[in-house]
N, C-alpha and C positions, 0 to 999 in steps of 0.2 A: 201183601198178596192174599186173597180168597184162599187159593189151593197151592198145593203143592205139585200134583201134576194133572193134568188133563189126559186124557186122549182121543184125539182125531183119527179119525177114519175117512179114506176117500179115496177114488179112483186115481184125480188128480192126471187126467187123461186130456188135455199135459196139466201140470200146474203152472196154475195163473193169476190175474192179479186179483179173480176174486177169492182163490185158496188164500191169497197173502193176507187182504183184509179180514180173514178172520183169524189168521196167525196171530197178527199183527193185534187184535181184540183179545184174543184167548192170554196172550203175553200181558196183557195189563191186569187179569182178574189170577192167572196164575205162573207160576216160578218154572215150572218145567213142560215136556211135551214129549209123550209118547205117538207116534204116528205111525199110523196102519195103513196099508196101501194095498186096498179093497181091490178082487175079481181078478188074483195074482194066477190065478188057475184058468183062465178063458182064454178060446183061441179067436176071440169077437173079432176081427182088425177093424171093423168099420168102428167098434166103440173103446177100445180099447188097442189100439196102434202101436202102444209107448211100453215095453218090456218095464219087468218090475224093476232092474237095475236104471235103465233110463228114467226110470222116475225117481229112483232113491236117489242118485246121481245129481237130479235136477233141483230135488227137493236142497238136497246139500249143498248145492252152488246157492241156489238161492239166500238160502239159511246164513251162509258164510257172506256174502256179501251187503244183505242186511242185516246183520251181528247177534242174531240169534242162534247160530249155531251150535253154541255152549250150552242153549238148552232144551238141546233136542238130548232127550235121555235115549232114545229109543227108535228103530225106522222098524218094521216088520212086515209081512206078507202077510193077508187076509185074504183066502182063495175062499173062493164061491163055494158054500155046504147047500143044500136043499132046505134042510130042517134051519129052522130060526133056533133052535134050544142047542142044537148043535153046531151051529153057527156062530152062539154066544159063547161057548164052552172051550170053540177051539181058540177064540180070541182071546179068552181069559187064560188060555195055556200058554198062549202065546208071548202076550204083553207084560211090560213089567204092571208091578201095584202100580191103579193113578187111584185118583177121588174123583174125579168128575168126567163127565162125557160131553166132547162138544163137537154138535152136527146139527144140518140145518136138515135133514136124508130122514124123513118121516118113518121108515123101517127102522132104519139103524135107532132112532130115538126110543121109538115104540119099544122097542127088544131090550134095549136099556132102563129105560123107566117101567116097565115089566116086570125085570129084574132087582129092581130097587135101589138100580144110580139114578143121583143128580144128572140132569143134561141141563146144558146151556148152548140158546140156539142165539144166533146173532145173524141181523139181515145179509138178506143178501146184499151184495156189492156187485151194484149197475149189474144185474140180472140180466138186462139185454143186450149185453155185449160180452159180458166175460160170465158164458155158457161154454162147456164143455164142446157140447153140440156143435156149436155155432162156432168154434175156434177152431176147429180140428178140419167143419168145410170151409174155411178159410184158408187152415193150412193145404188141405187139398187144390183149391182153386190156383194157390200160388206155386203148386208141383213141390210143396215142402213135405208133402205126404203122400205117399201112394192110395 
């Protein structure tokens, strides 16, 4: 392994198979996974529909049934700050030690590589279908969402 831990950051509004493909990526260059579940503080419903425990929840079934589970170190809330320096600050209070950052989310990278972490960004997976956006009106259109 590269690292020792990463951490991801993301909405994950719902998590899907393109959150997995970089799971599933970030697990081959590194041994553990801290995960931040980004805008835990919004009352968006249009973009953000999935309570933070619905997400940690999902994230965890997921994890447990593709056998990663054991190396999720870490699940935490990342609420929306204004300031980016204060944004990073409460993250860092937040999360355990990782050594690298892995996001494809051009802010989140920017603030990081700013700060002086390694980021690793890896493609996206099939972009035009497994979008947040695009899942969520889909869930909608099938009355799986309000």
């Amino acid at each position: 392994m590269n690292y020792q831990k990463a951490l991801i950051i993301g909405r994950f509004q719902p998590f899907h198979k393109g959150h997995l493909f970089v799971v599933h990526e970030a697990l081959k260059q590194v041994e553990n996974l801290i995960i931040g579940i980004g805008s835990t503080n919004t009352q968006d419903k249009e973009n953000n529909p999935f309570s933070v425990e619905q997400v940690r929840t999902s994230i965890q079934k997921v994890a447990k049934k593709e056998g990663w589970y054991d190396r999720i170190v870490q699940i935490f809330d990342v609420p929306d700050i204004p300031s980016d320096n204060e944004w990073l600050q409460d993250v860092l209070d937040r999360a355990k030690e990782f050594d690298v950052v892995i996001s494809n989310n051009d802010w989140v990278t920017g603030i990081f590589r700013g700060a002086g972490y390694e980021v690793i960004e890896f493609p996206f997976y099939k972009r035009h279908i497994y979008e947040g956006k695009k899942i969520r009106a889909g869930m909608r259109k099938k009355g799986e969402l309000i």
